[in-house]
DOPARO-518250 format. One record per residue (C-alpha): z, y, x. Coordinates in steps of 0.001 Angstrom, whole numbers, plus 524288, in hexadecimal, padded with zeros to 5 digits. Each point is the difference from the previous one (the first is absolute). Layout:
N
[[Z,Y,X]]
...
***
This chain:
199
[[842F1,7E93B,7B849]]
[[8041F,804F4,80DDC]]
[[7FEBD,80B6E,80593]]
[[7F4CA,7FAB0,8090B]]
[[7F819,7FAB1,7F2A5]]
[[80368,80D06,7F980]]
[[7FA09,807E0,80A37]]
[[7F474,7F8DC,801C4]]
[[7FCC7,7FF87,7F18A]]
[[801DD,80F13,80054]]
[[7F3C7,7FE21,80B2C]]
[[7F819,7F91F,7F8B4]]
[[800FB,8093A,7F25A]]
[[7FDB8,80B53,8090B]]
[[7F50D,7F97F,807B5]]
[[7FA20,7FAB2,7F347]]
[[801C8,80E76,7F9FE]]
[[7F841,804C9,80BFD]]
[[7F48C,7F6D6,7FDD9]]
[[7FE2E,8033F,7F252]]
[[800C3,80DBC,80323]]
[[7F57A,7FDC5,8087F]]
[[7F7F3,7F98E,7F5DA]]
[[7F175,7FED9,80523]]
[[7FEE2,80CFE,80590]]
[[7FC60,7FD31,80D11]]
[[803CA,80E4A,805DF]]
[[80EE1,7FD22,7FDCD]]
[[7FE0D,7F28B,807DB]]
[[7F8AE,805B0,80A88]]
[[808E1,80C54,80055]]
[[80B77,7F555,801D4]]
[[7F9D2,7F884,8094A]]
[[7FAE0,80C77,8083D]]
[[80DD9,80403,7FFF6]]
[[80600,7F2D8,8060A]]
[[7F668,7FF7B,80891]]
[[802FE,809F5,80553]]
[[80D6E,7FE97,80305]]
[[7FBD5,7F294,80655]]
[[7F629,8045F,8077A]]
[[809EA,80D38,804D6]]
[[80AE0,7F514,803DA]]
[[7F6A9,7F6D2,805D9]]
[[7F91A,80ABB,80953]]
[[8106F,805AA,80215]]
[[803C0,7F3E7,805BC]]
[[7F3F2,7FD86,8074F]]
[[7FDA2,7F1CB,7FA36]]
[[7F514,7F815,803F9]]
[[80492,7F450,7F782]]
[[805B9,7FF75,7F2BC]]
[[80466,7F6B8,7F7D1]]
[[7FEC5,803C9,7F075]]
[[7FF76,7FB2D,7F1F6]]
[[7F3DA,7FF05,7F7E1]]
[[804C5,807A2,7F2FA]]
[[80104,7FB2C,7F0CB]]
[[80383,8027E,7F274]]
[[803A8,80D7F,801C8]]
[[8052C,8006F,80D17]]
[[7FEA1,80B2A,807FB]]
[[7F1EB,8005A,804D5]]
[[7FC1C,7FA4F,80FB9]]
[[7F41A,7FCDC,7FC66]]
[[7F94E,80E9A,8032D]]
[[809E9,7FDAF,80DDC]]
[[7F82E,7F319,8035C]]
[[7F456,8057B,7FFDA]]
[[803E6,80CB1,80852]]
[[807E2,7F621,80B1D]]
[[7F2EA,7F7BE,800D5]]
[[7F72F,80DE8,7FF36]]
[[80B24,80484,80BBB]]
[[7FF82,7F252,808AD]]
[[80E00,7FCB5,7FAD3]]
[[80112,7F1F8,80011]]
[[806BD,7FBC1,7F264]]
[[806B9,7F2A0,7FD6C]]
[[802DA,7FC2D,7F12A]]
[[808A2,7F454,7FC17]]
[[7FDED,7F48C,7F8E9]]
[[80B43,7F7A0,7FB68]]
[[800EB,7F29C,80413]]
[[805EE,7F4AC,7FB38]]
[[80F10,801FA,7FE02]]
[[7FF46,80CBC,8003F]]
[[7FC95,805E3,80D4E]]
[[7F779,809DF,803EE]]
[[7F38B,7FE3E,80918]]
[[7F664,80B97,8044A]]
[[7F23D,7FE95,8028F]]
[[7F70C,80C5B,80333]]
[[7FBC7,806F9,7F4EC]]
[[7EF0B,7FFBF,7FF0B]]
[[7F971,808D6,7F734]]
[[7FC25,7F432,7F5F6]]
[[80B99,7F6C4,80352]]
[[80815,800A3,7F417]]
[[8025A,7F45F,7F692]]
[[808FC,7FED1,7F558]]
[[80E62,7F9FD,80538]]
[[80C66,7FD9A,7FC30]]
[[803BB,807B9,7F29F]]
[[7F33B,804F1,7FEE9]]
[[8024A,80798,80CC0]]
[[7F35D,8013E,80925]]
[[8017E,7FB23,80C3D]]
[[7F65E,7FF25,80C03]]
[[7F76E,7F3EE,8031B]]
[[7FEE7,8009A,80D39]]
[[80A11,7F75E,80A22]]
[[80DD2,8005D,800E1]]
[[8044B,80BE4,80B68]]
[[80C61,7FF5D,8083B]]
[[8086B,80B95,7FCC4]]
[[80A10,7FDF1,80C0F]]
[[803B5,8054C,80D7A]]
[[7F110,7FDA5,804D5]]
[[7F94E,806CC,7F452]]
[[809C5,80AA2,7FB1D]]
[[7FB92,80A1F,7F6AB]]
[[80586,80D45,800B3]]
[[80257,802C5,7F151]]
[[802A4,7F63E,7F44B]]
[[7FE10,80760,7F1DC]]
[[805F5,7F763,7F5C7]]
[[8006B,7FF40,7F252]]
[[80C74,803AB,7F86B]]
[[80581,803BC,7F117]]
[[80781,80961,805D3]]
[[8064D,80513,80E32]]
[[80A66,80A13,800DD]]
[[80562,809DC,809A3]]
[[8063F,7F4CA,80A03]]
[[7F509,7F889,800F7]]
[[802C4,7F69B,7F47C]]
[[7F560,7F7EB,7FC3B]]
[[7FD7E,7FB6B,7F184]]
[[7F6DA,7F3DC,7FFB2]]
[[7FC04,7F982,7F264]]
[[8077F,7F35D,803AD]]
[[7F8BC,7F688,8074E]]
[[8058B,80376,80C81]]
[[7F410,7FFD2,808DF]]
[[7FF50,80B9C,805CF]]
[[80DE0,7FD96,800E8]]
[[7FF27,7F4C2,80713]]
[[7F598,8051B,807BD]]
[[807A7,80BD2,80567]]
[[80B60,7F7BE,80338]]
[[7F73E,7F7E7,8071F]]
[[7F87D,80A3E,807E4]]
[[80D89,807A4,801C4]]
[[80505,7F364,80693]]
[[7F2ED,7FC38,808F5]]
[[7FD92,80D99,80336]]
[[80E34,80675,800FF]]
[[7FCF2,8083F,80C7B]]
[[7F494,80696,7F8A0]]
[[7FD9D,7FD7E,7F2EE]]
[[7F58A,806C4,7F81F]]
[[8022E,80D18,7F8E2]]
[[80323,7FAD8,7F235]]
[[7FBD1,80848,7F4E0]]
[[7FFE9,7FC9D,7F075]]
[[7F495,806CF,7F978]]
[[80648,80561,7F255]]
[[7FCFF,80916,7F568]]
[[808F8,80D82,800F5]]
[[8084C,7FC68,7F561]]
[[80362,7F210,80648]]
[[806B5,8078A,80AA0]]
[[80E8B,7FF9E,7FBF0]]
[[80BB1,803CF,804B0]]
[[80807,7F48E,8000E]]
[[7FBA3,7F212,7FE00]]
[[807D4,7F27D,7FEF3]]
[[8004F,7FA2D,80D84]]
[[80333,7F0F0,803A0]]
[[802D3,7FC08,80DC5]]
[[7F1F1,7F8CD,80202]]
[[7F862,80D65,7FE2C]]
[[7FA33,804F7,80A5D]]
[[7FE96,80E48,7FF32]]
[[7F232,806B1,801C9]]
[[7FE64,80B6C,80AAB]]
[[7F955,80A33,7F42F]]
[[7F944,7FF12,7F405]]
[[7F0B1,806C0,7FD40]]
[[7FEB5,8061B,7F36A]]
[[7F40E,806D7,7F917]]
[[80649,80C20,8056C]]
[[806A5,7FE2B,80D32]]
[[80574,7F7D8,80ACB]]
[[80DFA,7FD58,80069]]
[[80777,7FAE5,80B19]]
[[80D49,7FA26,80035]]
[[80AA9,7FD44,808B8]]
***
């Protein structure tokens, strides 16, 4: 096992750990998803964005559910992905009842496919990760879309990409992570308890 595999199973017993924790009592999964909502909402209104693109959250993932409903309460305009065939990423506008199930049991929105180039930027991306740490290191599970998808974006949009931020739990914040030339760092990370902000 690499160091990559290790660290993500050491995710997944901790995530798995915080789920059962949880058990059924609602107030710990609403006191969770208060508290990343939060810090999603604070970074949002900070950087002024109009237009996000975000991640629809599963099997103990940090929360963004709570966050979708406070960017469509707060006229944010929210794109999701949905994973095409061979592996790319497409965004369509997220609508309150447009989820189905996707790829890996992931849900995805229904609506059409929306261009996320030069002529319909979005000022922040929040991304999914296993873990980020202090130089902007980003820890995916392996599938390499949002990988992909950053490289692609960084490329199309280099004069102004979007702010780039993993949403993680506190204790995937790390200090050091293993780094291969294709990453492309993220701009900050949003945990349960704060922004941070790299580079």
């Amino acid at each position: 096992m690499d160091e990559k595999q290790r660290l993500r199973a050491l995710v997944r017993t901790r995530r798995d750990a915080r789920l059962s924790a949880a058990g059924d009592d609602d107030s710990v999964r609403s006191g969770q998803q208060a508290s990343f909502t939060a810090q999603l909402a604070s970074l949002t209104e900070q950087l002024g964005a109009g237009r996000v693109a975000c991640f629809v959250s599963v099997r103990g993932e940090p929360e963004t559910t709570g966050y979708l409903a406070w960017a469509r309460a707060h006229g944010v305009e929210v794109l999701l992905p949905r994973v095409r065939p061979g592996g790319s990423l497409e965004w369509s506008v997220h609508e309150e009842s447009g989820l189905a199930v996707g790829a890996f049991s992931i849900p995805e929105p229904v609506g059409p496919a929306t261009p996320m180039d030069a002529s319909e930027r979005v000022d922040l991306l929040l991304v999914p990760a296993a873990a980020v740490d202090q130089t902007g290191t980003r820890l995916g599970w392996g599938r390499g879309y949002f990988d992909r998808e950053l490289a692609r974006l960084r490329a199309e949009l280099h004069d102004a990409p979007p702010q780039v931020f993993a949403v993680v739990w506190s204790d995937e914040l790390m200090d050091r992570l293993p780094q291969e030339p294709h990453d492309i760092p993220v701009d900050g990370a949003v945990t349960e308890e704060s922004i941070h902000r790299f580079g």
